[in-house]
C-alpha positions as CSV (number, residue, x, y, z in Angstrom):
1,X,-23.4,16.8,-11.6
2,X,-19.9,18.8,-11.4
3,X,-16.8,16.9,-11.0
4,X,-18.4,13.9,-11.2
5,X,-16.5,12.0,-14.0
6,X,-15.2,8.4,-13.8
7,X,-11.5,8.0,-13.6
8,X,-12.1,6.4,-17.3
9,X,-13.9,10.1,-18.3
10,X,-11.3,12.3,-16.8
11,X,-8.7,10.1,-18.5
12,X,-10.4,10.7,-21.9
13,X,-11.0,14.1,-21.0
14,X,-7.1,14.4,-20.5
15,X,-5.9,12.6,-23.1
16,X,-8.5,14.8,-25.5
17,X,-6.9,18.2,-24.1
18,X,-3.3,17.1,-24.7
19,X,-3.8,15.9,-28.0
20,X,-3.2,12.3,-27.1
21,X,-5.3,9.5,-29.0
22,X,-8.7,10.0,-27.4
23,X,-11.2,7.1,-27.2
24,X,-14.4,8.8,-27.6
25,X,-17.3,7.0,-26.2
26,X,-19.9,5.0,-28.1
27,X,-23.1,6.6,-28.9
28,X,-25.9,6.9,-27.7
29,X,-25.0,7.6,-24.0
30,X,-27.7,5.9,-21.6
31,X,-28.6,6.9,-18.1
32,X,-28.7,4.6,-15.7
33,X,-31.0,5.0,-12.3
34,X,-29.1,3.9,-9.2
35,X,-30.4,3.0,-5.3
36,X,-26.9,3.4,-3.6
37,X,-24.0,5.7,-5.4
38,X,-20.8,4.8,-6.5
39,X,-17.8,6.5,-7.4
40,X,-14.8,7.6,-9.2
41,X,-13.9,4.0,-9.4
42,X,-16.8,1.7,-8.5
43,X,-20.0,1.9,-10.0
44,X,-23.2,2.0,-8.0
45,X,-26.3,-0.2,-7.7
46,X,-28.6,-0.1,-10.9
47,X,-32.0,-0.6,-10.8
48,X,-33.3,-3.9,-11.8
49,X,-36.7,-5.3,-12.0
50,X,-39.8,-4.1,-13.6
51,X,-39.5,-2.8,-17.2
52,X,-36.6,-0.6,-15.9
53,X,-33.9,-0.1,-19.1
54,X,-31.5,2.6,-19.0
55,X,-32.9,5.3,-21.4
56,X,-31.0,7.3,-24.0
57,X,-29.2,10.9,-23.4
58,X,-30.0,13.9,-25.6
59,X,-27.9,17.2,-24.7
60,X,-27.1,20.6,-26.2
61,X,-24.1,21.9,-26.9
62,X,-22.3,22.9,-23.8
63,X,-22.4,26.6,-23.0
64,X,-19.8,28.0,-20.3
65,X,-18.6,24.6,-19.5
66,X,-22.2,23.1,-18.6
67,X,-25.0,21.2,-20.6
68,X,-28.3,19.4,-19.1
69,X,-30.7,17.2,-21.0
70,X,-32.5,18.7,-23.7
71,X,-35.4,16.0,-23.5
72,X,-37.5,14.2,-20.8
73,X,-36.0,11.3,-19.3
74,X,-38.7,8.3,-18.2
75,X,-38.7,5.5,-17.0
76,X,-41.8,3.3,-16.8
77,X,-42.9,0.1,-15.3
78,X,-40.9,0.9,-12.4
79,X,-39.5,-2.2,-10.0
80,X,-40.2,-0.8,-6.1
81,X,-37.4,1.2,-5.3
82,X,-35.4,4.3,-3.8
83,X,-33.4,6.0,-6.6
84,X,-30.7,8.4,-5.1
85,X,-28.7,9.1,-8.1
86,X,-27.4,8.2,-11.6
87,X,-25.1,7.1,-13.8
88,X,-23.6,8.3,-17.2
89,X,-22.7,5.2,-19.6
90,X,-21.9,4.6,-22.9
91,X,-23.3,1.6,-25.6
92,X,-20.3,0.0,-26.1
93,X,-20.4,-3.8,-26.0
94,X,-18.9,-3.5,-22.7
95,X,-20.2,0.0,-21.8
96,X,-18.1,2.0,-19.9
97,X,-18.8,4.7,-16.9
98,X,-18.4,7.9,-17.9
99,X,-20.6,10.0,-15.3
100,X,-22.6,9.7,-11.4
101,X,-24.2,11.3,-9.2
102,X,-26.9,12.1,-6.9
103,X,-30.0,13.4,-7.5
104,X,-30.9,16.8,-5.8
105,X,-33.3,14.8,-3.8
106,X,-34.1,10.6,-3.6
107,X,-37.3,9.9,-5.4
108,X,-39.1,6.6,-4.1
109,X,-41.5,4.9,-6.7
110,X,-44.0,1.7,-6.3
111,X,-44.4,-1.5,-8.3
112,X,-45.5,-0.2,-12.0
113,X,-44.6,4.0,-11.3
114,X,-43.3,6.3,-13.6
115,X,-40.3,8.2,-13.2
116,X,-39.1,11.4,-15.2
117,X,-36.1,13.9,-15.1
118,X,-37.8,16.3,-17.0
119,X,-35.6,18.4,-19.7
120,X,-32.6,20.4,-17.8
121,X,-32.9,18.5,-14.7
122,X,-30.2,16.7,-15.3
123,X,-26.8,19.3,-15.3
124,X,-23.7,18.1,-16.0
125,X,-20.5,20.3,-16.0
126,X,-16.4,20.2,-15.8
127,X,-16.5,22.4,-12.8
């Protein structure tokens, strides 16, 4: 997901750069599965239903201004749905956006499915 940062990210992201008190998100970061994208400004439509919860991101360290996730991502007990991208947000008590995007390709599941972005599926970079 390249240059897909929230105005709120790219914000922090500036103010990091230049030195400027930085907010830095709270930890962990959760990704959220969404049926219809948003974007810079305006979220997207999360899942609901089923056991869906937003699951927890685990990353490396970035190398040459990219990272991906460094474990699986699944969701289980899936509601019906089409899933055409995600979403990037932090556990603050009023999380913020910080990422979106689409998947490479929509995934539709049934009632009770399984879904998983296995490790390094997910890419995010600044470029």
């Amino acid at each position: 997901m390249a240059d897909n940062l929230s105005n709120t990210a790219e914000n922090r992201c500036l103010d990091f750069i230049l030195g400027l008190p930085a907010t830095a998100p709270t930890t962990p970061l959760k990704v959220a599965l969404v049926t219809a994208l948003g974007d810079d400004t305006t979220a997207g439509t999360e899942v609901t239903g089923g056991s869906y919860a937003r699951q927890n991101l685990s990353v490396g360290a970035a190398v040459a201004g990219a990272t991906s996730n460094s474990a699986d991502l699944v969701w289980t007990g899936m509601p019906a749905a089409t899933v055409v991208g995600v979403e990037i947000w932090d556990s603050s008590g009023t999380p913020v956006r910080l990422w979106y995007g689409p998947l490479s390709a929509s995934r539709t599941v049934a009632a009770g499915d399984e879904l998983r972005l296995t490790a390094g599926s997910l890419q995010l970079s600044l470029a």
